[in-house]
N, C-alpha and C positions, 0 to 999 in steps of 0.2 A: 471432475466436472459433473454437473446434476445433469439427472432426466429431468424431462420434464413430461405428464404423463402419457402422451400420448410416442414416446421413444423414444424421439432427439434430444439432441441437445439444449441447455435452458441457455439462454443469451447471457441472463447473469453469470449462469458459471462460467463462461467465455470472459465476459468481461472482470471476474475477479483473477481467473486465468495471467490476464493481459497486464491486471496492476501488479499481483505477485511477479509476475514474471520482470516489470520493470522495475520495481522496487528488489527487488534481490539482483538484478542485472546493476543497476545503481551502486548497491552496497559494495558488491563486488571490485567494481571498476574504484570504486573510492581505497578500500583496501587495495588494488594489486598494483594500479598507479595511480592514486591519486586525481582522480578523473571517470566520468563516466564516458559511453561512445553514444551519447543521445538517444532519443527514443528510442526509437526504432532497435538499433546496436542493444539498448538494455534489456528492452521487452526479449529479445531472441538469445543475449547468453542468459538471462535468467531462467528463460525455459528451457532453453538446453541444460542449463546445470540441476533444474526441478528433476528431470529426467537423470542426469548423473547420479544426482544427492539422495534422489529416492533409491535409483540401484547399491548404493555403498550404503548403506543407511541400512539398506534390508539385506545384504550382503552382511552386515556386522550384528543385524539381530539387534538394532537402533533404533529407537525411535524420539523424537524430540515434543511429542503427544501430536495432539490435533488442533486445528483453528487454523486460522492466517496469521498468529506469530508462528508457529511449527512448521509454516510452509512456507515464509517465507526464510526461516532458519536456515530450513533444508536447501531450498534452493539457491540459498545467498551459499553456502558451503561448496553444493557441487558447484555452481557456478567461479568459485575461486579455483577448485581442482581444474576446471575445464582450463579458466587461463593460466596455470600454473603448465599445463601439459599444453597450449599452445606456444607458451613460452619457450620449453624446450625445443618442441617441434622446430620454432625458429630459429634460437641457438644453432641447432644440429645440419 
């Protein structure tokens, strides 16, 4: 997310934040069933899984470059891992 100069946060980067996080939440749900969980559901596994996909990612010495195809690569991946491991969770 950007500064902006006076320290905080820039609202744009919130709001690019918000669309990666639902477009990778999106792709996700389309790969794992066929279906997304709506707004709201995608905006939140996407950014959980931006948060996974970056730790595995840098965990493996990864990188997929930069922009918002890279981020939302990243986050559409860990977000599959997330529900691949909530899956089991439920199995078990």
């Amino acid at each position: 997310m950007q500064r902006n100069p006076n320290g905080g946060r820039s609202m744009e980067g919130l709001v690019w934040m918000l669309v990666v996080g639902a477009v990778a939440g999106w792709l996700a749900g389309q790969l794992m069933k066929g279906r997304g969980f709506g707004l709201l559901g995608n905006i939140v596994v996407g950014i959980i899984g931006a948060v996974v996909g970056g730790y595995l990612f840098s965990a493996l010495g990864v990188s997929l470059g930069g922009g918002i195809v890279g981020a939302i690569l990243t986050a559409m991946i860990g977000a599959v891992v997330l529900l691949l491991l909530v899956g089991l969770i439920k199995r078990a």
